[in-house]
N, C-alpha and C positions, 0 to 999 in steps of 0.2 A: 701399322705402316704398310702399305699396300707395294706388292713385289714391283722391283723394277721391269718395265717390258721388255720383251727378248729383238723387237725387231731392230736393225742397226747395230748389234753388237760384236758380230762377227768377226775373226781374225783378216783380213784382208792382206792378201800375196800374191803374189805371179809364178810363184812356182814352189810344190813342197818335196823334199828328198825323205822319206819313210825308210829307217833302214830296223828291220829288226836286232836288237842286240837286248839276248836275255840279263837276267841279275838285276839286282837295285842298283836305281839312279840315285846317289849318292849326297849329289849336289843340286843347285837352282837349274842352274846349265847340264842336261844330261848327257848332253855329247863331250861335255869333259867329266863327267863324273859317274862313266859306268864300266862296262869292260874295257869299250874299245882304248885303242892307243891313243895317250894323249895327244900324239903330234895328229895322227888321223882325225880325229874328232874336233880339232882346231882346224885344220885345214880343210874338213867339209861343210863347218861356218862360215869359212873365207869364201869357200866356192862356192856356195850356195848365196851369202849372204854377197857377192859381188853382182847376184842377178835380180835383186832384192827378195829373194826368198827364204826359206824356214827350214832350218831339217826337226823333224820326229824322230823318236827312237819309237819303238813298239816291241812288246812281248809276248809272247802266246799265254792266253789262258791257266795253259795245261806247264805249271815253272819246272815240272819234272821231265818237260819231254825231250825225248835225247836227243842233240845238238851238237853238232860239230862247232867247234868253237871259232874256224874259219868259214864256215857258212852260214849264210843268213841272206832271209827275205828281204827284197827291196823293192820300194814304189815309186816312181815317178811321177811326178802328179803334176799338170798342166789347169790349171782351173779356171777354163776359158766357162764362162759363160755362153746358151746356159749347160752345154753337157760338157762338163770335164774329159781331159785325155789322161789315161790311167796307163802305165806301161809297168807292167812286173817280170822280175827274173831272179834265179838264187844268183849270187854273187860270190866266189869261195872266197878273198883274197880281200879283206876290208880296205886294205891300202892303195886299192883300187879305186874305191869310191869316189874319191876328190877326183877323179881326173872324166869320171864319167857324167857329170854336172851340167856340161856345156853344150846337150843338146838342143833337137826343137822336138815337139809334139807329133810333128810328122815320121818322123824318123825312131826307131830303135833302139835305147842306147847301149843294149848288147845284145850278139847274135841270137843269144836264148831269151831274149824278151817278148813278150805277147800281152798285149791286151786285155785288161782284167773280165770277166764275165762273168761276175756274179757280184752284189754289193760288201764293201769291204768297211769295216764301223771301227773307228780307233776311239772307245774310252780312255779318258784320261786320269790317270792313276797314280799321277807324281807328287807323291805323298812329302817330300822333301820340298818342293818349292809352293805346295799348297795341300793342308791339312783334310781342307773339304774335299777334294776329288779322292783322296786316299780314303777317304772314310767312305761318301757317295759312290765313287766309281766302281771301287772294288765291292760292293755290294750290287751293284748292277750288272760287273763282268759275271758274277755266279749264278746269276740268273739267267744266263743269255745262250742256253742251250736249246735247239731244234730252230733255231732260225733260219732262213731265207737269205742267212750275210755269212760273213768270213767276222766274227769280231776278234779283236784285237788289241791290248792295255796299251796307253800311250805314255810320252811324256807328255811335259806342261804345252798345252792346245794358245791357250790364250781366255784370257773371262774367266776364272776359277770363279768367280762370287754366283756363277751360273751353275755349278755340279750341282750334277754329273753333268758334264760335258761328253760330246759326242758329234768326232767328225764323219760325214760319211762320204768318202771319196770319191762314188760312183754318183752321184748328185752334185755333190761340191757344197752342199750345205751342210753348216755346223747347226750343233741345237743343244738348249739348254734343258735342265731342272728336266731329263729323264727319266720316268718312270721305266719300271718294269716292261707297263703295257705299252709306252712309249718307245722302248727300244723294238719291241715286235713291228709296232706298227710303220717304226722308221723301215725296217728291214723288207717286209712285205711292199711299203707304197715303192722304196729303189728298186727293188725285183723288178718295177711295173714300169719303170721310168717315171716315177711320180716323186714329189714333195710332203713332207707331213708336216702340215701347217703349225702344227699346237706349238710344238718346241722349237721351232725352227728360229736363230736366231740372225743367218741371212744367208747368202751365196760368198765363199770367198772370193771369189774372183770379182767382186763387188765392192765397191766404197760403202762407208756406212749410209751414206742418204742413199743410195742407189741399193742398197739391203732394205732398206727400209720402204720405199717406192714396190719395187720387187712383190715385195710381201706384202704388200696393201692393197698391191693390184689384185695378187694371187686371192687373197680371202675376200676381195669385194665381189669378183667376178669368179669365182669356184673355179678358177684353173690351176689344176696341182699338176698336172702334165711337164718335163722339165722344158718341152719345145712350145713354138708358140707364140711368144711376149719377144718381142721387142725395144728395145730401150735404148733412145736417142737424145744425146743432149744436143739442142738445138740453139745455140747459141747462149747458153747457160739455161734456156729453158729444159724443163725435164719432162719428156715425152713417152710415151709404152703404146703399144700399137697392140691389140689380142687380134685372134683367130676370129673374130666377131666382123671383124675391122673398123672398131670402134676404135677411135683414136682417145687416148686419156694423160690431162695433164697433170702435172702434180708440182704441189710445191711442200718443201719441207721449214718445221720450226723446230728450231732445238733450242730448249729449257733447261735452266739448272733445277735438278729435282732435289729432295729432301737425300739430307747424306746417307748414305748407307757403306757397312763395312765393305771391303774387295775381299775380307778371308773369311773363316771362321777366325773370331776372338779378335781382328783386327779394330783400327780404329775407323768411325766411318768417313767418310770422303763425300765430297760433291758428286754428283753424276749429272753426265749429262742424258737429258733424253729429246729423243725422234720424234714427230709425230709430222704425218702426212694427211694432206688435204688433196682430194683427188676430184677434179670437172672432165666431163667428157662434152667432146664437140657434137 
């Protein structure tokens, strides 16, 4: 049975809240089923999930490393197309977090926030809501030393029948079935502002036809650069403009392909799949 393709498959959000909180995720939902307080961890789905977006949990590599159990990493993540707005700052006071939700990209959302500067890579390693990233991921976090990134164990990303998964926030692209060499390469092309085409399964700040477009552009025309491409829907036509100023249309067909499982050991399921036809003027 030949793999399913990665392009179109991406989680698609308008905003992600990344808070670290070490220890096992216990549960499906890890914002209710790991340290933090349960009333907190509900209340930062409602706050999040009222702007239609996602929270992550995330944990460091290193599960020994000494940790205030009121402090912890936090990300803001804006995933505008095509360069993401990334805001980080430690946060002591987790009960805080619900109320720090409601900003914009332009703005801070606490005095000691800054701007990420270097690529940040959340594997996914939520061995409780899916068996494959706990087995794949955590084999890939231990691999992931001398990189070019900040990596980082996730909870559940979205796509597990793709682990290891791997988002990377400084791009805004997720990407599936990473290798080793795959995680370096992710790491190195973000340092550069670039895309690494192989695994990449689209931009979240994308629709799935519009992940799919994206990346058909990106590998027809060799542009991994994250600026550049333009992408207009033109009165449901779907248009991409490159640096060439080659105008290029596209249209999409989606198929139902042969079932395959969503887990390990799961049963298998319909999928759908993308595939994109591209003319230039």
């Amino acid at each position: 049975m030949a793999a399913e393709g990665l392009p179109g498959t991406a989680t698609h959000t308008s905003f992600i809240l990344v808070v670290e909180q070490p220890g096992p995720y216990s549960g499906r939902e890890a914002a209710l089923s790991s340290g933090l307080p349960l009333d907190v961890g509900a209340a930062l789905l409602d706050a999040v999930g009222s702007r239609g977006g996602k929270v992550l949990l995330t944990r460091s590599r290193d599960r020994h490393r000494d940790r205030s159990p009121d402090s912890r990493r936090v990300w803001w993540v804006w995933p505008h197309y095509p360069r993401p707005v990334v805001w980080t700052a430690q946060v002591d006071d987790a009960r805080a977090l619900p109320a720090l939700c409601g900003g914009s990209p332009d703005t801070a959302p606490v005095a000691s926030a800054a701007l990420i500067d270097r690529p940040v890579l959340l594997v996914c390693t939520h061995g409780r809501r899916d068996v494959c990233c706990a087995r794949s991921g955590k084999e890939l976090v231990a691999t992931s030393d001398d990189l070019e990134a900040d990596v980082w164990e996730s909870s559940h990303q979205g796509g597990h029948r793709f682990a290891p998964v791997v988002l990377d926030l400084s791009t805004g692209y997720q990407h599936g079935r990473v290798s080793r060499q795959d995680l370096r390469a992710i790491a190195q092309e973000s340092a550069r502002g670039r895309v690494h085409l192989p695994t990449a399964r689209g931009h979240i700040g994308l629709t799935a036809q519009w992940q799919a477009v994206d990346l058909a552009v990106r590998e027809r025309f060799g542009h991994l650069d994250l600026g550049g491409l333009s992408l207009i829907d033109q009165g449901g036509q779907m248009i991409v403009t490159v640096p060439s100023g080659k105008t290029i249309r596209a249209t999409v067909r989606a198929t139902q392909s042969s079932p395959r499982p969503e887990s390990c050991g799961s049963e298998p399921v319909p999928v759908r799949a993308l595939s994109v036809d591209l003319s230039t003027d």
